[in-house]
N, C-alpha and C positions, 0 to 999 in steps of 0.2 A: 815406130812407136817411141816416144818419149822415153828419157834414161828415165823417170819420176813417173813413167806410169805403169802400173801392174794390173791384170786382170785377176788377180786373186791375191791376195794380202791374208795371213794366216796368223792372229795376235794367238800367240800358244805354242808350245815348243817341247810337248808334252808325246802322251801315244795317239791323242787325238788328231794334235795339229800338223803330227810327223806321218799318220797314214794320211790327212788331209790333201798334205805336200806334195805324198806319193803319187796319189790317186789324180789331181789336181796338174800335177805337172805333165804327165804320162797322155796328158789331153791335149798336146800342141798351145800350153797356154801360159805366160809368164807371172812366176809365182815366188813370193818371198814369203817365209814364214821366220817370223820375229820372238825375241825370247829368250830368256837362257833355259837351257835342255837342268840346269841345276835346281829350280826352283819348280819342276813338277815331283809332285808328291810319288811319282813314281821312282825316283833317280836314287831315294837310298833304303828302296825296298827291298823286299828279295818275295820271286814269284816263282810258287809253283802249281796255280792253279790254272793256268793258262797251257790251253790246246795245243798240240803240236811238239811242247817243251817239253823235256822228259828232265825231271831231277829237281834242282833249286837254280832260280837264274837270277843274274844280279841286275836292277834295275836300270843301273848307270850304263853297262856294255849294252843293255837292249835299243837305251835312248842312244847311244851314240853309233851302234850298228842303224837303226833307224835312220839318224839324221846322214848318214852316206847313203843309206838308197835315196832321199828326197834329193841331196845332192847328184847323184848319178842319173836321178831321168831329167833336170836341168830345174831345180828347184833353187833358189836362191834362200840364204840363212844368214841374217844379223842379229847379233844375241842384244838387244837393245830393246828398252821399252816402248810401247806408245804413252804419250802425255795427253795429247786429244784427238779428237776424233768431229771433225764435219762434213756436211751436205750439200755438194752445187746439185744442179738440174739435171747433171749427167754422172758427173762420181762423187767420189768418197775422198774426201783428204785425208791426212793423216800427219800428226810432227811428233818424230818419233825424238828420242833421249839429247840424238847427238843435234839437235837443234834442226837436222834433215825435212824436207815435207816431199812426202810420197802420195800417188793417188792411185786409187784405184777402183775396176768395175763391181770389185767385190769384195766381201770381207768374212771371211768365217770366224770368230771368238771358239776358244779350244784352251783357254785360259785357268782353267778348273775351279776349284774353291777359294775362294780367297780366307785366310783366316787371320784377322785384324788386332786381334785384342789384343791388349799389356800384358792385364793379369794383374796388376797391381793393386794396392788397397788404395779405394775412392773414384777408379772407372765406372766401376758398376754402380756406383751407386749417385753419381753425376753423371751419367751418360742422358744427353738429352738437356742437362742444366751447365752446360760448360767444356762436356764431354763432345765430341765429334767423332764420326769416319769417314766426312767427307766434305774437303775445303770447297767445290767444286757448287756443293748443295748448301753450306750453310754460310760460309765467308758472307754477305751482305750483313748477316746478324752481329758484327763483329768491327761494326765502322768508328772508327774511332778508339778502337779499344786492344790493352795490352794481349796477343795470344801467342801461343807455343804452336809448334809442331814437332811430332819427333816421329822421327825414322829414317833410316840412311839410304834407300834406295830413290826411286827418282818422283817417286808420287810425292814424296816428303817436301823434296825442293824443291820438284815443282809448286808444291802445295803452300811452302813460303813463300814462294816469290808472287803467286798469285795474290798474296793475303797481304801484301806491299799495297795494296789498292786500295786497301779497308782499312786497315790497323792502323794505330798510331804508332806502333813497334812489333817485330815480329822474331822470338825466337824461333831456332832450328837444336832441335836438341837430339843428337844422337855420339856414340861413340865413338864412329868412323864413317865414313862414307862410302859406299858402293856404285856411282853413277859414272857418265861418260866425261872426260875431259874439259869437255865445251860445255857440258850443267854445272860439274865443278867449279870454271872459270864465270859462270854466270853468275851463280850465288854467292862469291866472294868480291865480285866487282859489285852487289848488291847491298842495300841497308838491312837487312836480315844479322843479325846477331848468330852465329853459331856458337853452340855451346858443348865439348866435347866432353859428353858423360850421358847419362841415361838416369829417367824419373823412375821411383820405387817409389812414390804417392802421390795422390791428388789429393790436395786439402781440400772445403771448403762447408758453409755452412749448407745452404740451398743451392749453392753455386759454387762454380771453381773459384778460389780466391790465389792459389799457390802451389807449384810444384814443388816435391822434396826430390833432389838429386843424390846420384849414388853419390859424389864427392861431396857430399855433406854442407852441400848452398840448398836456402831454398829462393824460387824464385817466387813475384809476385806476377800473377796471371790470370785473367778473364777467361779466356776459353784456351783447351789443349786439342789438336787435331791429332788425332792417330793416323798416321798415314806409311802403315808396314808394307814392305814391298814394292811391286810398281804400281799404276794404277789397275783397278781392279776392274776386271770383265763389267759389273754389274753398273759400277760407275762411270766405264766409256758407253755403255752402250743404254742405258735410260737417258742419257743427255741427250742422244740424238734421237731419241722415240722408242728402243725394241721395249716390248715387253714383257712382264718377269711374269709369271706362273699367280695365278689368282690367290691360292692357298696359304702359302708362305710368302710368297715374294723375294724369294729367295734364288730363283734360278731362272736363267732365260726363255721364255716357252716357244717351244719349235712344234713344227708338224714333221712325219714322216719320212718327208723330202730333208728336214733340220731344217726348214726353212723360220725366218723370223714375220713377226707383221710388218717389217722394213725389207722393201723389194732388194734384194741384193746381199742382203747377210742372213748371214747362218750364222748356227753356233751348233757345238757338239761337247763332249766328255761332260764330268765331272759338274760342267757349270749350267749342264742342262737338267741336272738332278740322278739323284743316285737311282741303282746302286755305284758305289764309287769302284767300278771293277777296270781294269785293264780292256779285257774283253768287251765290253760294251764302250768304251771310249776307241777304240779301233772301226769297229763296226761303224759307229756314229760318223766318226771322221772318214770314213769312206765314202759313207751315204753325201758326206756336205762338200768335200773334196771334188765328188762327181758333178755333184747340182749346181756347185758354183763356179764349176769350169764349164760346164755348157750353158747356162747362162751368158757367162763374161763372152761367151764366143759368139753365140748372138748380139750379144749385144754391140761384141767389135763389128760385127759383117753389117749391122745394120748403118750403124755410124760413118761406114766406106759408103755405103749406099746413096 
């Protein structure tokens, strides 16, 4: 087997993606799950409504006891994002933060909620005329024209450098950066403008016309991407076809298996719709963990065939 190929690829590093791992690895089957264990909503809770626990338990030692058992049945763990997400004839690529491309038979999402907003005054009420949360969906709209992004993780930069195609100029506005070495040194070898500080308004009449900054510039700007965090479940996986729940549109829709209407991926926790419990993102990530490790195993035995 290729060093770059995996039968189970696991975007989520959460209690989903860490029983996923478990359950997944424990099947003779070679498994990465990707992610920082910091950024699930479980890591600075405190639980004591979960089975088996007797008292209050701290959500950071459950993730990190977790992530050594995935480790111990031969799970593979890089705390790094995915950027995108494609489809050959037979797998799934993948180019994860550190500029890496990995592939694999299968992909489970265990990525949970994403939660995007500023908070600011003038998102809400230009979102849709200026406003964006998603470079990926709307950048065409944007050719030739000044826009922002702001957020320091790798959706952000990636999301500027994408917007390098369209724009006639592109900030990157955030306070500090959080991404891998080789993004960093990507965006700074780039024409993206970094700006270190953080927007407290969006101006504009019907439209974004200008951000106001905490160091007290304001800039002038056409549209502002939101891009908090890495990239988000919902956003890797509608580009390549899954589909989200009829109602809201809000979460990815599985059947019982956690299976997706894309042969080969699953999804489980949080990003399959609440409740948002511990307990049910364990369960889930077992059920997708199993499905997608005997899949991926047929589908290597048939491949040798």
């Amino acid at each position: 087997m290729s060093d770059s190929l995996y039968d189970v690829v696991i975007i989520g590093s959460g209690p989903a993606g860490i029983q996923a791992a478990i359950h997944a690895s424990r099947r003779k089957t070679r498994v990465i799950m990707l992610g920082r264990i910091e950024n699930s909503a479980l890591y600075g809770a405190h639980i004591e409504n979960y089975a088996c626990i007797k008292g209050v338990s701290n959500g950071k030692d459950l993730l990190e006891t977790g992530l050594e058992q995935a480790r111990h049945f031969g799970a593979e763990y890089s705390p790094e994002d995915v950027l995108k997400i494609s489809q050959t004839d037979t797998l799934f690529e993948l180019l994860l933060e550190n500029g890496r491309q990995i592939q694999s038979r299968t992909i489970i999402f265990s990525m949970g909620v994403s939660k995007t907003k500023l908070g600011v005054p003038g998102e809400k009420e230009l979102s849709g005329r200026g406003v964006s949360y998603c470079v990926d969906c709307d950048a065409n709209f944007y050719r030739g024209a000044v826009v922002s992004v702001t957020g320091n993780r790798s959706a952000a930069v990636d999301g500027a450098l994408t917007l390098l195609d369209y724009a006639s100029h592109v900030y990157l506005i955030a306070q500090n950066l959080d991404v891998s070495e080789e993004l960093r040194n990507k965006l700074h070898n780039s024409n993206v403008e970094y700006i270190a500080s953080e927007i407290v308004a969006v101006k504009g009449e019907n439209a974004v016309q200008s951000l106001q900054l905490a160091n007290g510039k304001h800039i002038e700007s056409e549209g502002l991407f939101i891009e908090l965090g890495s990239k988000g479940a919902l956003q890797l996986a509608t580009l390549i076809g899954v589909m989200l729940d009829s109602e809201s549109f809000k979460y990815i829709q599985t059947n019982k298996k956690q299976e997706t209407n894309i042969e080969g991926i699953y999804a489980a926790g949080d990003i399959v719709g609440p409740p948002y419990q511990m307990a049910k993102a364990v369960g889930e990530g077992c059920v997708a963990g199993m499905e997608a490790a005997t899949y991926a195993r047929k589908k290597r035995k048939s491949e040798s065939q």
